[in-house]
C-alpha positions in Angstrom: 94.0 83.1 108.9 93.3 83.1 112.5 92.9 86.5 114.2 93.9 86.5 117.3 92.8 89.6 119.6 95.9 91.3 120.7 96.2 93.4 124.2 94.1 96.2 124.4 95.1 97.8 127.4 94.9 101.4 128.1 96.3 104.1 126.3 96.9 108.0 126.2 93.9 110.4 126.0 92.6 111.6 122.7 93.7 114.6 120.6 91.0 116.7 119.2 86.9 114.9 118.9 86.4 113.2 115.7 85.0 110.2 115.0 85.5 107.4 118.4 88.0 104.9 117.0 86.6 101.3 117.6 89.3 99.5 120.2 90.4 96.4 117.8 89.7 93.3 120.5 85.8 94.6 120.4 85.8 95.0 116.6 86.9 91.9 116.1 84.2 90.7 118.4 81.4 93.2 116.7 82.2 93.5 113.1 79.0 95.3 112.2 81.0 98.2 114.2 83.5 98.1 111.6 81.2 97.5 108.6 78.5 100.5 109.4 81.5 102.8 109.6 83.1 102.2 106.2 80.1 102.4 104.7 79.1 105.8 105.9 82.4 107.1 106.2 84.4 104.8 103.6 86.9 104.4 106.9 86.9 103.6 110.3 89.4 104.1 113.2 90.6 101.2 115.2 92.5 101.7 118.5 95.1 99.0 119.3 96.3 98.1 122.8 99.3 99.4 124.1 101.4 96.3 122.9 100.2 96.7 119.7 100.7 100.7 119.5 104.3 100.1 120.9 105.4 97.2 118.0 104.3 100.2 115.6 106.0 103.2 117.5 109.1 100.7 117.5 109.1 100.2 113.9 108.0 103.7 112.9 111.1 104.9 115.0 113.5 102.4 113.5 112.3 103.3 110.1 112.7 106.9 110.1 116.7 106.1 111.3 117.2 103.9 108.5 116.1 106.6 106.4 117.9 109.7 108.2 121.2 107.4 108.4 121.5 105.1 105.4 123.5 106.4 102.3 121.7 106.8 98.9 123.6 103.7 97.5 123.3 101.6 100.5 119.2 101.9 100.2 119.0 100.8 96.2 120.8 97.5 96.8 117.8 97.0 98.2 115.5 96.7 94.9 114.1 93.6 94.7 111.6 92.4 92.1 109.4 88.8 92.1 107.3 86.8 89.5 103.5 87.6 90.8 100.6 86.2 88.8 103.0 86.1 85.5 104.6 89.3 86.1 106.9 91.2 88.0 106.6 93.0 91.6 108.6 95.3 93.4 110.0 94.9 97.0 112.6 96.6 98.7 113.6 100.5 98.5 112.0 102.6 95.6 111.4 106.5 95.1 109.2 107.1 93.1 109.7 111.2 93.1 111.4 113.6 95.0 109.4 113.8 98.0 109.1 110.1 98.9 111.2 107.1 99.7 109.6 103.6 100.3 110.7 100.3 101.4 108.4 97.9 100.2 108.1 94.6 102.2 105.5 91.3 101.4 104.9 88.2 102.8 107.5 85.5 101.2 110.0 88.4 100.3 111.5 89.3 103.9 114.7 89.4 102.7 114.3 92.7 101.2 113.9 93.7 104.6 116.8 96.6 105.4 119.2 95.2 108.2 120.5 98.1 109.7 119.3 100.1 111.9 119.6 95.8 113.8 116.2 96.5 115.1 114.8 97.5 112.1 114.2 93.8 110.8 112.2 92.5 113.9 110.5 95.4 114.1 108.9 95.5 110.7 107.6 92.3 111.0 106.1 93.0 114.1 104.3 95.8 113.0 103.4 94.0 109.6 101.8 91.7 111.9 99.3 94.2 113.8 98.6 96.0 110.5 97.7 93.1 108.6 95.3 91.8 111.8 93.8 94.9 111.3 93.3 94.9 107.7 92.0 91.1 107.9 89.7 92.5 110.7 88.2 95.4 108.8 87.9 93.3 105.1 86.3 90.6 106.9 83.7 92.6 108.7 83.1 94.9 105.4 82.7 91.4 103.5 79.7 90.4 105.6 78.2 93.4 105.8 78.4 94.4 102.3 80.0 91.2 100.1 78.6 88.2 101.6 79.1 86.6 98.5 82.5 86.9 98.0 84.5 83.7 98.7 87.4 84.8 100.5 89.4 81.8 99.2 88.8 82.9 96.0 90.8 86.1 95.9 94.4 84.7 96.7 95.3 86.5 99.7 98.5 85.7 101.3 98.3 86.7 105.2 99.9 85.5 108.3 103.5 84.5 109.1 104.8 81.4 108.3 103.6 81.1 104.6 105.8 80.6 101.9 104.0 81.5 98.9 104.6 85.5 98.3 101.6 87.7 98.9 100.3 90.4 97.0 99.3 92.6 99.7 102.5 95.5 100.6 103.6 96.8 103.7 105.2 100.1 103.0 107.4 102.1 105.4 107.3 105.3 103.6 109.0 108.6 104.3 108.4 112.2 103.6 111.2 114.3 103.9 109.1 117.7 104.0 112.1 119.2 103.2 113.1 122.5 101.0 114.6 120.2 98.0 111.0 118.8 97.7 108.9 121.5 98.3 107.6 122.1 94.9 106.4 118.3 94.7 103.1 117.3 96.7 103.9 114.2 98.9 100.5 113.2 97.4 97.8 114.0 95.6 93.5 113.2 96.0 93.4 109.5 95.1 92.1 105.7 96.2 94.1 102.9 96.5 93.9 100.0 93.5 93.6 97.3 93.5 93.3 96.4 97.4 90.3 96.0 99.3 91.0 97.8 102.4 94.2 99.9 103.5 95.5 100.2 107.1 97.5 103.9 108.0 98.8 104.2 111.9 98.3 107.6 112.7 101.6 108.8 112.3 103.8 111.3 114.6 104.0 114.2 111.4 100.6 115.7 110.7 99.9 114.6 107.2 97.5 112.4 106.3 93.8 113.2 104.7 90.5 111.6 104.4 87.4 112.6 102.9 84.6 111.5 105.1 81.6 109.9 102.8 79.0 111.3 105.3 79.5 114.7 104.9 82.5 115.3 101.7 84.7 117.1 104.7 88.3 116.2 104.4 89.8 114.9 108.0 93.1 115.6 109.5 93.9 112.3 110.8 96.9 113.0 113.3 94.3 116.0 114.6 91.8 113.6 115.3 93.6 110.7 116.7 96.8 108.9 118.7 99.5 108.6 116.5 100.9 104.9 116.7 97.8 104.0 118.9 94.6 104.7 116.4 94.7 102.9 112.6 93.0 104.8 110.0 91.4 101.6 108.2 89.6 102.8 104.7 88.0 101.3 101.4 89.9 100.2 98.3 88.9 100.1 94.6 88.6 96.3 94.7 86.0 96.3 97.9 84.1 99.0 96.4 83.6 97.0 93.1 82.5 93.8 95.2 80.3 95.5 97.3 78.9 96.6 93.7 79.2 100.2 95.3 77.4 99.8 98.4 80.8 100.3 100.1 82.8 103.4 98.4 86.7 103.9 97.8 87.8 106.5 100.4 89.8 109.3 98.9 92.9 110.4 101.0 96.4 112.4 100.6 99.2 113.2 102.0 100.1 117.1 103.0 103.2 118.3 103.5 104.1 118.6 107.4 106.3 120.9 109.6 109.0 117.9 110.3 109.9 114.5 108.3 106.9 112.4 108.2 107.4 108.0 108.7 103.9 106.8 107.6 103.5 102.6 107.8 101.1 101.8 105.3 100.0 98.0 104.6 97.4 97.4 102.0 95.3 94.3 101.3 95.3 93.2 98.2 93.9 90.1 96.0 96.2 88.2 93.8 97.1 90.2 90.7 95.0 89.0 87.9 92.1 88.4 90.9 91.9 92.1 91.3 92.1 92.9 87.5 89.2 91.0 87.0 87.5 92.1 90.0 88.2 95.9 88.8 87.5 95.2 85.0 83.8 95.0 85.2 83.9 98.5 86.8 85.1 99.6 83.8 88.6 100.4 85.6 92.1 99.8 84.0 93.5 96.5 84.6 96.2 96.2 86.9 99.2 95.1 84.6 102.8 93.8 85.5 105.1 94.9 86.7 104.0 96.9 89.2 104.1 100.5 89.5 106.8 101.9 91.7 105.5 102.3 95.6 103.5 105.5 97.0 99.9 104.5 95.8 
């Protein structure tokens, strides 16, 4: 895919010092940026430009209505599955426990795109759009850095729009009700992602999300650190880690449970299924099997 720089105009000042988040139009041009901070850190921070930031405020805020407003039977009609690599994938609305919904959305399966709130649909794929530029940003500089010999054509990515075979790679809009009926279940525990290579997080408007920093094992608060909507929390995947044969390492992240709902947009770039099994079953890893498990990883 080409990767087009977006605008990367101004945006609002910083929360609390952490880690300076790389703006995307210069990561793009200096990927060792990007590469030398996943490997230290097993993430980096990219800042978007404000047209970027605003296409995922847009959708984050649409989102979170169609959650809030949409009945419990309207949102399963949307449960879609597809045929990937000989087996079955989920799109569409899932929740996989008490304290999280998802809608699940992948290249060559927009139709499982909610329409109502109307803006909702236009605004998903606009934001799909920014995260997956990031994602393809971040892989591709790690790759170099860390994977040179790793054919990218080789792994059966599906990005950009206008492609009709169905991807692998999910964007989730997933919400977090932080509510009393869920407070006895963790919106997440300590994990990694399988079986993508890299996974992009907007820093969201709840507090919420967690990282544990390679460089020194302290756990970071992202949405204390960072813009929400404006910085993208960018981090290592199980399948990276095994083709960087460890040089690069899986970052471990959860989700805490926050004083108000939580809308987290989460897209994570993935091989094609039986790609990332083998990639994973050297490591001695389980293989990813079909179908897949229900959304929340």
């Amino acid at each position: 895919m080409d990767v087009h720089a977006a605008d990367d105009a101004a945006a609002p000042p910083r929360p609390e010092r952490g880690m300076d988040a790389i703006p995307l139009r210069r990561a793009q041009q200096e990927p060792a940026l990007v590469a030398a901070a996943l490997e230290r850190h097993s993430f980096a921070v990219i800042a978007l430009g404000e047209r970027d930031a605003r296409a995922v405020r847009d959708c984050a805020a649409s989102a979170r209505e169609f959650f809030q407003s949409t009945p419990d039977a309207g949102k399963a009609r949307l449960r879609k599955s597809f045929a990937d690599a000989g087996g079955e994938g989920l799109v569409g609305y899932n929740r996989p426990h008490a304290a999280k919904e998802v809608v699940r959305v992948r290249r060559g399966c927009h139709d499982a795109v909610p329409r109502c709130p109307v803006s909702l649909r236009g605004r998903v794929l606009g934001a799909f759009d920014v995260l997956e530029r990031v994602a393809v940003c971040a892989w591709r500089a790690a790759r170099a850095a860390a994977a040179p010999d790793c054919a990218e054509d080789e792994l059966g990515l599906v990005v950009g729009p206008g492609s009709e075979a169905i991807s692998s790679s999910p964007f989730d809009l997933m919400y977090y009700a932080n509510d009393a009926a869920a407070a006895a279940e963790p919106n997440s525990t300590p994990h990694v992602d399988s079986p993508g290579l890299v996974t992009a997080i907007p820093v969201a408007g709840t507090p919420g999300l967690r990282v544990r920093d390679r460089a020194t094992g302290d756990v970071v608060e992202a949405e204390r650190r960072y813009r929400p909507h404006a910085d993208v929390v960018v981090f290592v995947d199980a399948a990276l880690q095994a083709l960087s044969r460890g040089r690069l390492r899986a970052c471990t992240h959860d989700v805490a449970k926050g004083p108000a709902p939580r809308l987290s947009l989460v897209y994570e770039l993935r091989p094609a299924m039986a790609v990332a099994a083998a990639i994973l079953a050297p490591q001695g890893r389980k293989r990813r099997r079909a179908p897949d498990p229900p959304p929340g990883d």
